[in-house]
C-alpha positions as CSV (number, residue, x, y, z in Angstrom):
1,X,-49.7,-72.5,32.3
2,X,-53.2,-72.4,30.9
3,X,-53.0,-74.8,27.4
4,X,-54.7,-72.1,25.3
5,X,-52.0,-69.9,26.2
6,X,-48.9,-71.9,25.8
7,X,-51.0,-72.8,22.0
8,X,-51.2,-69.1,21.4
9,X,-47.2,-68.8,22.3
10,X,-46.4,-72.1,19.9
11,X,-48.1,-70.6,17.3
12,X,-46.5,-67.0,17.8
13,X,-43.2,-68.4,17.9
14,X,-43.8,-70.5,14.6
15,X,-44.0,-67.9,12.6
16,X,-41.4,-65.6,14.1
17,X,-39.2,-68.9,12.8
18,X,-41.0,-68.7,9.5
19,X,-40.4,-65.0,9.3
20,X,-36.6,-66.0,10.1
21,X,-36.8,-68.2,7.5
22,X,-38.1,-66.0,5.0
23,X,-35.1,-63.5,5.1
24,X,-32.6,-66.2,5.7
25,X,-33.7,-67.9,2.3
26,X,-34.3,-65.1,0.2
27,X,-31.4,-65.7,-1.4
28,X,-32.1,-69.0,-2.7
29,X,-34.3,-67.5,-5.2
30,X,-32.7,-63.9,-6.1
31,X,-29.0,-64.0,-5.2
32,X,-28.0,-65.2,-8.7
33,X,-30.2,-62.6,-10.6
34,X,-29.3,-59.8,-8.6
35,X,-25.7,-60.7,-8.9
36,X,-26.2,-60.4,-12.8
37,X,-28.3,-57.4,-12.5
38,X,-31.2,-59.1,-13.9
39,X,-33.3,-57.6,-11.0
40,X,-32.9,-54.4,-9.1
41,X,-32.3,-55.8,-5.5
42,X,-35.5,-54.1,-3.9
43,X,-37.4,-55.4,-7.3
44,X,-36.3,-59.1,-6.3
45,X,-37.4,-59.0,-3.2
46,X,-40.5,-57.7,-3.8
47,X,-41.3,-59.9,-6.1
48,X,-39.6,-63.2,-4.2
49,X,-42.0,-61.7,-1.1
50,X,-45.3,-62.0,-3.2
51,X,-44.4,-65.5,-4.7
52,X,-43.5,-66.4,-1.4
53,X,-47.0,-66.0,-0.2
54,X,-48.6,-67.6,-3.7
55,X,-46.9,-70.5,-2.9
56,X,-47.9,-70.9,0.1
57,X,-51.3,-72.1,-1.1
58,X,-50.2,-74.3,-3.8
59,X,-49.7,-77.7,-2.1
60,X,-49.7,-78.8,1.5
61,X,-48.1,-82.4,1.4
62,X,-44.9,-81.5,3.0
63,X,-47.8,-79.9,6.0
64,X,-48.7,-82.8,6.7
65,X,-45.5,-85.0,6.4
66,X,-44.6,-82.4,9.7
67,X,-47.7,-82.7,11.2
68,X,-47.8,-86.1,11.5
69,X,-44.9,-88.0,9.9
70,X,-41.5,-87.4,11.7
71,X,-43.0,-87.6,15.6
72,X,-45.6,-89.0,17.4
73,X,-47.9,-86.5,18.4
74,X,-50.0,-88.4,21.1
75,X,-46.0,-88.0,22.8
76,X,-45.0,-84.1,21.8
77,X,-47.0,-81.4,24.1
78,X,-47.0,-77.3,23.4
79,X,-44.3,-76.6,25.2
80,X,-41.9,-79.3,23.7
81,X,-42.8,-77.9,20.1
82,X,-42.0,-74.2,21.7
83,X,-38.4,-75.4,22.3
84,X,-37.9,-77.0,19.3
85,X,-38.8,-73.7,17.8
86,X,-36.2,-71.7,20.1
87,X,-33.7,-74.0,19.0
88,X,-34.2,-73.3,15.1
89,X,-34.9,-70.0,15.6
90,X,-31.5,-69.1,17.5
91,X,-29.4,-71.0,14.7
92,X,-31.2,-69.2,11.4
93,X,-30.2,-65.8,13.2
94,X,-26.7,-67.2,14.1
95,X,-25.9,-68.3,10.3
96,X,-27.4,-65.7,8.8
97,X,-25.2,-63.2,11.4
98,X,-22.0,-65.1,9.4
99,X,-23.8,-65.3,6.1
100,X,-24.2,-68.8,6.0
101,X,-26.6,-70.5,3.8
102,X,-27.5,-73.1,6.3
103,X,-31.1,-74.8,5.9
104,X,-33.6,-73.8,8.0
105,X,-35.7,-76.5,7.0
106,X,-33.0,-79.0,9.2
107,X,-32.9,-76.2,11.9
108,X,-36.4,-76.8,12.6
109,X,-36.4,-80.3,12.2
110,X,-33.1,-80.5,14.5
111,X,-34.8,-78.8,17.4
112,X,-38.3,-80.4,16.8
113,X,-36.6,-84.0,17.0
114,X,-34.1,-83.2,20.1
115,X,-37.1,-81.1,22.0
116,X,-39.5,-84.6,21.9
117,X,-35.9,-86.8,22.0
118,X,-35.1,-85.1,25.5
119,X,-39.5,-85.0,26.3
120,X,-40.4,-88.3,25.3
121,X,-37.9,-90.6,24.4
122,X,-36.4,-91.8,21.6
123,X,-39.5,-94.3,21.0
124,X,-41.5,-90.9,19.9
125,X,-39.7,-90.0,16.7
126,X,-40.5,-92.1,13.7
127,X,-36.4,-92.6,12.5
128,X,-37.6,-94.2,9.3
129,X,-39.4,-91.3,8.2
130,X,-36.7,-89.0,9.3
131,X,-34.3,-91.1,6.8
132,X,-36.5,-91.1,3.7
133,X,-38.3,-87.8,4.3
134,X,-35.1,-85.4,5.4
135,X,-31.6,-87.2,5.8
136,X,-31.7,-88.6,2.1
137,X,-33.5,-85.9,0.2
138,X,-30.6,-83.9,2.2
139,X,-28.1,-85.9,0.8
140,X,-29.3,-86.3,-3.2
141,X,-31.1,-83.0,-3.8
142,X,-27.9,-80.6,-3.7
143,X,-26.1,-82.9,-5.7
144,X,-28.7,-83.9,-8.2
145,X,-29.6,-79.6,-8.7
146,X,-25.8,-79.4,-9.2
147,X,-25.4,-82.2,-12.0
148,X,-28.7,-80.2,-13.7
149,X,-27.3,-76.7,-13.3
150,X,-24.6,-77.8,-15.0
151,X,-25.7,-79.6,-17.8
152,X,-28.0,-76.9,-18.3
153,X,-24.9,-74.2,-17.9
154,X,-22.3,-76.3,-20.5
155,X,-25.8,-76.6,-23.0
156,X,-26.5,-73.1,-22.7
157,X,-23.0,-71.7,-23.9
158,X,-22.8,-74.4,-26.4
159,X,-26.0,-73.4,-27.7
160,X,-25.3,-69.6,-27.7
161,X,-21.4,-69.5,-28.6
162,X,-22.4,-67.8,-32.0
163,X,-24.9,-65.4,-30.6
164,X,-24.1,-61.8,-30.3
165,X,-22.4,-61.3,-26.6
166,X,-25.3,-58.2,-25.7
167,X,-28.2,-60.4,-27.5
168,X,-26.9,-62.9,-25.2
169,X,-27.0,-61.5,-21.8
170,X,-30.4,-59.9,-22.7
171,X,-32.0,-62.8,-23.2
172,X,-31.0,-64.8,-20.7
173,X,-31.4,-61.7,-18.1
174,X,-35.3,-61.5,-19.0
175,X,-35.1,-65.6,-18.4
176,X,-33.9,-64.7,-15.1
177,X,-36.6,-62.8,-13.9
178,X,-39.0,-65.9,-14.8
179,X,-36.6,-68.2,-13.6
180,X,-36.3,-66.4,-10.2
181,X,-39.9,-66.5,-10.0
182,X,-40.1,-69.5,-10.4
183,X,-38.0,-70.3,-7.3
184,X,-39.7,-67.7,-5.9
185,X,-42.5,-69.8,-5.9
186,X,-40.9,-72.9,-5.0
187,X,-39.8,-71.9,-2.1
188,X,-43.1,-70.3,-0.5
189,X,-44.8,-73.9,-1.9
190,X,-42.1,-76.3,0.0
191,X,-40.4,-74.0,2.9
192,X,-44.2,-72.4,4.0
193,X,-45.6,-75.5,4.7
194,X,-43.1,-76.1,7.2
195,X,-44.6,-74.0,9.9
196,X,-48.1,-74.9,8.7
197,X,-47.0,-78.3,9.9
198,X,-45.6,-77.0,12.9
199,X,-48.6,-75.2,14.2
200,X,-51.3,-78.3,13.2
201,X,-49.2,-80.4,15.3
202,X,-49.3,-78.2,17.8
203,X,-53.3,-78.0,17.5
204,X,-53.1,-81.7,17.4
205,X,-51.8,-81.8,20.2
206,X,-53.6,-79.5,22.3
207,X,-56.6,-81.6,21.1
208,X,-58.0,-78.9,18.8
209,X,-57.8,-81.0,15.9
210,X,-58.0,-84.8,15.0
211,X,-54.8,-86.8,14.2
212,X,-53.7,-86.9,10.8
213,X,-55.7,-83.4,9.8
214,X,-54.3,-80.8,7.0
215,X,-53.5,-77.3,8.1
216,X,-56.8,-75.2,8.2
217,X,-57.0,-71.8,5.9
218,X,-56.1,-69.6,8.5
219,X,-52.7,-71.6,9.5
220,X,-52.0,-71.7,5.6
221,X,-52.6,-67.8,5.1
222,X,-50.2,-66.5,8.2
223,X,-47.3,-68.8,7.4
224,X,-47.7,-67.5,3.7
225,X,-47.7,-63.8,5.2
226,X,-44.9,-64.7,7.5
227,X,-42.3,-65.9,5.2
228,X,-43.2,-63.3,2.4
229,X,-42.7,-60.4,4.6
230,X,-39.2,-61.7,5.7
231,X,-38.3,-62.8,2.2
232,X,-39.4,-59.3,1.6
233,X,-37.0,-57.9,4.3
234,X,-33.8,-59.6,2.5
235,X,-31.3,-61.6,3.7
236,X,-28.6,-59.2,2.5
237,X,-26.0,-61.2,4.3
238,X,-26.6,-64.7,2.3
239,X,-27.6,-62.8,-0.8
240,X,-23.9,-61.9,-1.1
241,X,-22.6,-65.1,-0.2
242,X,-24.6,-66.7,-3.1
243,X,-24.5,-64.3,-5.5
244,X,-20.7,-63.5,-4.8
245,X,-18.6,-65.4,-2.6
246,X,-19.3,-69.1,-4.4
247,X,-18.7,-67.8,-8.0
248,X,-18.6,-64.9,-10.6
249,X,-22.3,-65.7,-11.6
250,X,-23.2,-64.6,-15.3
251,X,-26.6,-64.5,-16.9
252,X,-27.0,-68.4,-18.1
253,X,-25.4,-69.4,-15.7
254,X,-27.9,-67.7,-13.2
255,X,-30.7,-68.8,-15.6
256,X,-29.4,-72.7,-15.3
257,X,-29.0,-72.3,-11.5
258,X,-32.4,-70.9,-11.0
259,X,-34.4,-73.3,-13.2
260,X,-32.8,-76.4,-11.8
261,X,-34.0,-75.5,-8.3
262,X,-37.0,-74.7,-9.0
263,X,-37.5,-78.1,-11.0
264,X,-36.1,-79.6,-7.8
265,X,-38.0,-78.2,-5.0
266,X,-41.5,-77.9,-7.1
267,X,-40.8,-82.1,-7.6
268,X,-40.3,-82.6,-3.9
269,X,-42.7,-80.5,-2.9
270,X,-45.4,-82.5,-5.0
271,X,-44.2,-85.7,-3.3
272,X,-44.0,-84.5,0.1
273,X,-40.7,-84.4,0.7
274,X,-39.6,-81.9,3.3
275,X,-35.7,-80.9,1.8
276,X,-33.6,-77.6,2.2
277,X,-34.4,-75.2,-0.4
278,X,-30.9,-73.8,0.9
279,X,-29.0,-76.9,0.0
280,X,-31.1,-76.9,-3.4
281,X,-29.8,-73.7,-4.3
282,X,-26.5,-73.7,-3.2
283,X,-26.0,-77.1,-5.2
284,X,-27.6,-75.5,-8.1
285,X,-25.0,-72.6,-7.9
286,X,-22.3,-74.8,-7.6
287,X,-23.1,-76.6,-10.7
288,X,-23.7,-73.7,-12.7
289,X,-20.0,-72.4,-11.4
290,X,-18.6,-75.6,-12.2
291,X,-20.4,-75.7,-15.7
292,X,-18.8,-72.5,-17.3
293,X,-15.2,-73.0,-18.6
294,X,-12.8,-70.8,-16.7
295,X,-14.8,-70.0,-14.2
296,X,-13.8,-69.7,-10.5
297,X,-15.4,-71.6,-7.7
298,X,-15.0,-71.1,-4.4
299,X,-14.6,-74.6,-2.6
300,X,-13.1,-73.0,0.2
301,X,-16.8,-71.3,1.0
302,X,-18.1,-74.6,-0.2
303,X,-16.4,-76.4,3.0
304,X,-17.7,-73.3,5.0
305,X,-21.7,-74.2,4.0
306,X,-20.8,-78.0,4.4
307,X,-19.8,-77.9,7.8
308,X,-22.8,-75.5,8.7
309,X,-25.1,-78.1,6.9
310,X,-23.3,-80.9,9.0
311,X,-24.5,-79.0,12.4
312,X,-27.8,-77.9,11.9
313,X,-29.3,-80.9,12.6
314,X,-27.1,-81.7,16.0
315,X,-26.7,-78.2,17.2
316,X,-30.4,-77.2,16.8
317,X,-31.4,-80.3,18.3
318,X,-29.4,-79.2,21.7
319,X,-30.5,-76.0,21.9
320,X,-34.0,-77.2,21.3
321,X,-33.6,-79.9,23.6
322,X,-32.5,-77.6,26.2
323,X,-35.4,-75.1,25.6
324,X,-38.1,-77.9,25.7
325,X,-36.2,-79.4,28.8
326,X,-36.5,-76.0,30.9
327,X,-40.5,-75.2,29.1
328,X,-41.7,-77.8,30.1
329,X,-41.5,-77.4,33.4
330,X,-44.1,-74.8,34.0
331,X,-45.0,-71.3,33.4
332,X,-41.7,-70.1,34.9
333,X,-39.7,-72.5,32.4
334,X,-41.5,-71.3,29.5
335,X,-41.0,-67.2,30.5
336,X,-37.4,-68.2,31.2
337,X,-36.6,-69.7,27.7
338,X,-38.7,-67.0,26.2
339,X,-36.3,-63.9,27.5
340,X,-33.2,-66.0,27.0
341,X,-34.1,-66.5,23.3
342,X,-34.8,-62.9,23.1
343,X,-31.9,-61.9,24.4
344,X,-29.8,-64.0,22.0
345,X,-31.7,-62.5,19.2
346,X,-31.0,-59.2,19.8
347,X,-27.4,-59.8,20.6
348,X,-26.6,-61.0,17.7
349,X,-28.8,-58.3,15.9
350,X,-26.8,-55.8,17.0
351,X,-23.4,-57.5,16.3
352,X,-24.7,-57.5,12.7
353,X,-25.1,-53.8,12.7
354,X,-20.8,-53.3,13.1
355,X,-20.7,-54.4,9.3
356,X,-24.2,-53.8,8.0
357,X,-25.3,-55.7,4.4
358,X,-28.0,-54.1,2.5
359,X,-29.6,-53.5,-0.6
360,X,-27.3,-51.1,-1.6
361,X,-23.8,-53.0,-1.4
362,X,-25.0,-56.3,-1.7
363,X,-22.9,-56.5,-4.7
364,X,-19.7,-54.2,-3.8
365,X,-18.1,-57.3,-2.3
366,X,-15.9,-59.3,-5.3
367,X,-15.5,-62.4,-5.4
368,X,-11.9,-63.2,-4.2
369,X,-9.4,-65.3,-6.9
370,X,-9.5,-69.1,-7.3
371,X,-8.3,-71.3,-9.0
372,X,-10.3,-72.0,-12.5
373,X,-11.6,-75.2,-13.1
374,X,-10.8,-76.9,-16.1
375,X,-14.2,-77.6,-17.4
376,X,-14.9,-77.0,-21.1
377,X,-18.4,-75.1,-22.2
């Protein structure tokens, strides 16, 4: 295959996964306030979609920590980075078909390092980079959001206990919407970067630009458009499961949630650490839960995200493996990956249509009874 074309295809395929990744993340910035009624579902969206895209141009350290920090791209061809993509690709739309908040920050990273793993060798992933840029930030950021959230949940109710109950929820809804925002923001600044690194690596590769170079404008501006239209789109599916399924959410405690991740991700973002904005929420969420007395948290679901968290790094890294295996051996291989993953896709599209999620019951699911925790606020 000509080595423009298979570029072209890379880059095409990189931001179908950032558009995947857009709508699979929405709700780590709205699920909260839309499960308040902070924001009108469509509204959060909307406005999640545009921050999205503001973000995108706010930093590119995490860029280049892709580009050039977890493999070695004199080792990694087109075709192997087309695979990876496959592989994270077919796991976003898999979890988001069961409503999962899995990261799709590991997905691609899982199927970038098992595509070059099965193409080059173990020799051309840099493992130490892998541990301090991804596998620990994976590990402290949930928990860290979740000891934040819930100082900041147990302060708020302290601090408003004598407050007027409607006063209350006002104020804290309209601290929502900047709170949201705000994550809103984070999320285009950390999670967009991800397939600008993807697609400079790819150039790198192909010899259309110098080791160690930043995404150019161009790359920056359609991986902003990418994930802000799929943000845009909604990821009904996991909105629910955030907003509903973890815990009966109420306005500071959606306030807490929200600020703490942003605080997070905006931090790691700065320093160029490439961490799930998923596992940021959903620790945030947590703690928020866990922060209000009486309330009920769902550890069941919690067990349900852990174990998807546990496989998105192996199982995106077979799949990708696999892809990258059959791409790279010619043309043929490539076409043949490309219809399968297709036809994956739009399997499980249409198994999601037998119970449809959307803007308008979002929030008809309740949360079902737990056990409250005893946690005083």
């Amino acid at each position: 295959m000509d080595l423009s074309v298979i570029v072209i295809a890379v880059v095409m395929t990189a931001l179908v996964f950032d558009f995947t990744n857009g709508f699979h993340d929405t709700a780590n910035a709205m699920a909260t306030s839309i499960a308040t009624g902070a924001l009108r579902p469509k509204v959060a969206v909307t406005i999640a979609g545009v921050l999205n895209l503001v973000g995108a141009f706010l930093s590119v350290e995490v860029a280049k920590t892709i580009s050039s920090g977890l493999v070695d791209d004199t080792q990694v061809t087109p075709a192997v980075i087309f695979g990876g993509l496959i592989g994270a690709i077919l796991w976003n739309m898999l979890t988001w078909l069961f409503g999962l908040p899995s990261s799709s920050s590991h997905a691609l990273f899982g199927g970038l390092i098992g595509a070059t793993w099965v193409a080059a060798g173990a020799d051309a992933i840099k493992f130490g980079a892998v541990v301090t840029k991804i596998l620990l930030p994976a590990v402290v950021s949930p928990i860290l959001a979740g000891l934040i959230a819930l100082a900041a949940t147990y302060l708020a109710y302290r601090i408003t206990a004598r407050g007027e109950d409607g006063t209350v929820k006002k104020g804290f809804k309209y601290g929502q919407i900047v709170s949201a925002s705000m994550v809103a923001l984070a999320h285009g600044t950390n999670d967009a970067q991800k397939t600008m690194g993807i697609i400079t690596l790819t150039l790198i590769t192909a010899g259309a630009l110098p080791t160690g170079s930043g995404p150019p404008f161009w790359v920056v501006l359609s991986a902003g458009l990418a994930i802000a239209l799929g943000t845009y789109l909604g990821g009904w599916r996991i909105i629910q499961t955030l907003g509903k399924r973890v815990s009966e959410i109420q306005t500071p405690q959606g306030f807490a949630a929200e600020t703490a991740s942003a605080a997070v991700i905006l931090a790691s973002s700065h320093g160029g650490f490439a961490l799930s904005t998923t596992q940021v929420a959903t620790g945030s969420i947590f703690g928020a839960g866990a922060g209000r007395r009486l309330a009920s948290v769902q550890w069941g679901v919690a067990g349900q995200m852990a174990l998807a968290w546990l496989l998105t790094l192996p199982a995106a890294a077979i799949v990708g493996a696999l892809a990258a295996w059959v791409a790279s051996s010619g043309t043929f291989g490539t076409i043949v990956v490309a219809v399968v993953a297709i036809a994956l896709i739009a399997g499980i599209y249409l198994a999601s249509k037998r119970t449809p999620v959307t803007a308008d019951n979002v929030n008809d699911v309740p949360a079902p009874p737990a056990t409250p925790l005893p946690v005083n606020a």
